[in-house]
C-alpha positions in Angstrom: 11.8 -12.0 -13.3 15.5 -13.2 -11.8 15.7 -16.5 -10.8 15.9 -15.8 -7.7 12.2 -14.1 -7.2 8.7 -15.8 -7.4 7.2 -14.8 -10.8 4.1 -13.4 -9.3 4.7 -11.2 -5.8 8.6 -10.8 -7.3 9.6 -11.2 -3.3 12.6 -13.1 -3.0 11.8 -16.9 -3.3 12.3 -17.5 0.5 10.2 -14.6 0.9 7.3 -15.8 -0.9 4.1 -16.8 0.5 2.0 -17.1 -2.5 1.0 -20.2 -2.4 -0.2 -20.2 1.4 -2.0 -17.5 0.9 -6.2 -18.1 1.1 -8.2 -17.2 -1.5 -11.0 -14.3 -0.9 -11.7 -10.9 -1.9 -11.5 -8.0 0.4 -15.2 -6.1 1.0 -14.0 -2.8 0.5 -11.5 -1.3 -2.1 -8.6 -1.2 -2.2 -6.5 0.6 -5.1 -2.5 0.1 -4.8 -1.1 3.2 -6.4 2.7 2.2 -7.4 5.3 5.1 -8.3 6.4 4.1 -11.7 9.9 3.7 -10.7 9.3 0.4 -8.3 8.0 -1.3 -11.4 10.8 -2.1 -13.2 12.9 -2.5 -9.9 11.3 -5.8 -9.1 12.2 -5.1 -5.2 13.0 -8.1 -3.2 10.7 -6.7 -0.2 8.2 -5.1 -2.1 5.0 -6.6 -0.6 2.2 -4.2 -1.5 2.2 -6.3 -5.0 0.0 -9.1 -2.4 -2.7 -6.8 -2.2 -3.7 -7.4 -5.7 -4.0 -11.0 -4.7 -7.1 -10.4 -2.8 -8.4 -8.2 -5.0 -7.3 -4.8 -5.0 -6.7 -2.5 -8.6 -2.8 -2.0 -9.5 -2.8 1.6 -10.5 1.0 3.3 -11.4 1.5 6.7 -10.8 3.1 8.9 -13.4 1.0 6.9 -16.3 -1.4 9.2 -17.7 -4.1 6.9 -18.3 -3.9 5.6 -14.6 -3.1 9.1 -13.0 -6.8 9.6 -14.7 -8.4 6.5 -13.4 -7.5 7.0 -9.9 -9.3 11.2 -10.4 -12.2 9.2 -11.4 -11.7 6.6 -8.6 -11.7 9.5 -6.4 -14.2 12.0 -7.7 -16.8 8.9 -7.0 -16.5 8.5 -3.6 -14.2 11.5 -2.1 -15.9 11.3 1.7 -15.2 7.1 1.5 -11.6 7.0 0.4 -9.0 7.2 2.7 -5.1 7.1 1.8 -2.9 5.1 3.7 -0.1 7.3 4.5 1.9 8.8 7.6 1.4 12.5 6.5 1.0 15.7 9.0 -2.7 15.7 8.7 -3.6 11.7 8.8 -5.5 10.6 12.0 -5.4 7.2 13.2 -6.8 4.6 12.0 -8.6 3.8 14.6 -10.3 7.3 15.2 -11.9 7.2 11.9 -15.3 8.6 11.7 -17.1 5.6 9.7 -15.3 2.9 7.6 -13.6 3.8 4.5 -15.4 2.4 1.2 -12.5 2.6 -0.6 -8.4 2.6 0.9 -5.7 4.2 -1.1 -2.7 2.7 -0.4 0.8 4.6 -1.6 3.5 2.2 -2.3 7.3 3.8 -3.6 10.1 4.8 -1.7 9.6 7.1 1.0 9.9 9.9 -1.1 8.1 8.7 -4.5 5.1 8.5 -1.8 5.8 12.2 0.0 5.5 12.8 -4.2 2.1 11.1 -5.1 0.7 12.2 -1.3 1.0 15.5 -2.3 -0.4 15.0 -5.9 -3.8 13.6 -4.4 -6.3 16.3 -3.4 -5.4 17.2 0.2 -9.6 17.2 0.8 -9.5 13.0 0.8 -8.6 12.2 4.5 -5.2 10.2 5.1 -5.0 8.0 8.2 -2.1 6.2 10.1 -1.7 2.8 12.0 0.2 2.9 14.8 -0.2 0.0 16.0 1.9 -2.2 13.4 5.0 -3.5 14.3 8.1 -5.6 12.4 8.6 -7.6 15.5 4.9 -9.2 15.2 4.3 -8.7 11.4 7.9 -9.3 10.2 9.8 -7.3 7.3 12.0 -7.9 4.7 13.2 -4.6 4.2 16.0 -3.7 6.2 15.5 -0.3 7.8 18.4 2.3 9.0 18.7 2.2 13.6 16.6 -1.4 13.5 13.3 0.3 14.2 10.4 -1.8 14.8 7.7 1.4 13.9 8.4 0.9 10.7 6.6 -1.9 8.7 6.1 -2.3 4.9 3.4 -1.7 3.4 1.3 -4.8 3.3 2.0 -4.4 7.3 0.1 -1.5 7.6 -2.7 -2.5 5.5 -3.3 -5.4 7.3 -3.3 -3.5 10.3 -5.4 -1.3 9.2 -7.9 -3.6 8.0 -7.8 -5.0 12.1 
């Protein structure tokens, strides 16, 4: 990891929050699912890696033996899962029917994710927050016309979890 970026969250050092971050686990699942191409990028604002530190399974898409552990994942609980993602047919978060067992959050580039929403079966529900904003969650991704809509993803999981 460069100098520059804390060894385990690989945010930029001054980004970091590691160490004042509380220790607990999260009481439903939660399975990051990482394009294989922000794995060896080490991303200065990539903050979904955080989730794992309460908990949640690191899965990355486009290796065989994880594509099949996130089918099984699925195939377990298809009406519980929910994927985290702003597609045409996600509802908001907060018009969900009952309370996911088990979140599916994408976590790439905008269009690695378009890429591994399509690839999961369109019968698991996707939902939306709407509610997030940089302004009151902060960023450290720098987005084109300064929109404050747009959060990372550890933003929106957060919110969700509100």
């Amino acid at each position: 990891c460069p100098g520059d970026k804390c060894p385990h969250c690989w945010l930029m050092r001054r980004h970091c929050c590691c160490e004042g971050l509380p220790r607990f686990e999260l009481r439903l699942r939660v399975i990051v699912l990482m394009h294989h191409l922000e794995i060896g990028q080490r991303k200065a604002s990539n903050t979904a890696k955080l989730l794992a530190h309460f908990g949640a399974e690191m899965l990355c898409w486009g290796v065989e033996e994880h594509d099949e552990r996130l089918q099984e994942i699925i195939k377990d609980d298809p009406e519980g899962t929910v994927v985290l993602f702003p597609s045409e047919t996600a509802v908001q978060a907060t018009e969900l029917s009952e309370t996911p067992r088990q979140i599916l959050v994408l976590d790439g580039g905008w269009r690695e994710c378009v890429r591994m929403n399509a690839w999961i079966s369109s019968a698991v529900q996707r939902c939306i927050v709407t509610t997030a904003s940089r302004s009151e969650l902060g960023g450290t991704r720098k987005y084109d016309n300064g929109t404050d809509d747009r959060v990372q993803t550890a933003a929106a999981f957060v919110t969700l979890l509100r």
